[in-house]
C-alpha positions in Angstrom: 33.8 57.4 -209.9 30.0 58.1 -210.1 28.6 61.9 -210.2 26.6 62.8 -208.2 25.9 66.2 -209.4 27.2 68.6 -211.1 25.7 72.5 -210.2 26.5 76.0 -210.9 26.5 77.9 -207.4 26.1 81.6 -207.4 27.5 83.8 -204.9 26.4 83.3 -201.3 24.7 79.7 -202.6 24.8 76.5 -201.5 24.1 72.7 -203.2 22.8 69.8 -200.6 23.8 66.1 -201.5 21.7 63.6 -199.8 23.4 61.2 -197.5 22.9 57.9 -198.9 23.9 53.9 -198.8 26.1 55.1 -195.5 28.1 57.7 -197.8 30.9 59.6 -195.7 32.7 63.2 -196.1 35.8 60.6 -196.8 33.8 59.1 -199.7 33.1 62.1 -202.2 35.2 64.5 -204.1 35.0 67.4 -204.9 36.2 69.7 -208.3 35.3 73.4 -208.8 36.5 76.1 -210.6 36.7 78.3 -207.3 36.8 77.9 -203.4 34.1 76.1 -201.7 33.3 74.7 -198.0 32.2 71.8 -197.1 29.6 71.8 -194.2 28.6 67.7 -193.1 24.9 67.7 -191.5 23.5 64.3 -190.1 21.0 64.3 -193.4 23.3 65.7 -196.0 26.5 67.4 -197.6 26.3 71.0 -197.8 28.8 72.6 -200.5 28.5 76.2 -200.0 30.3 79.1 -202.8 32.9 80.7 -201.1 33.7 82.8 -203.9 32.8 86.7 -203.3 32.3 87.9 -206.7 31.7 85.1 -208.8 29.4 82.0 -209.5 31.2 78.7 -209.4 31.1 75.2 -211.2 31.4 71.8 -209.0 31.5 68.3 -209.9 30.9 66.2 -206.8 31.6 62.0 -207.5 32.5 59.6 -205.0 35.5 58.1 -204.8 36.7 54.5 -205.6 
């Protein structure tokens, strides 16, 4: 598993990954330490806090 980053993301935030080397939804993972959405665009990941009072931690890798 590589990371690919690894963000704090206030309230109402969001963290882009860059699509790269053909990477899919199917192909990353994600861990916080609250709830989250995913949102796939055509150039990127969009992992948006879903939280509404606090700031959250996530670790996005890939998978094996």
């Amino acid at each position: 598993m590589a990371v690919l980053k690894e963000a704090n993301i206030p309230i109402g935030r969001s963290v882009f990954i860059p699509k790269k080397d053909g990477l899919t939804l199917a192909d990353i993972e994600v861990e916080a330490n609250g709830q989250y959405q995913i949102v796939e665009r055509p150039e990127c990941f969009v992992i948006k806090n879903a939280e509404c009072c606090r700031s959250i931690l996530a670790t996005v890798k890939t998978k094996d």
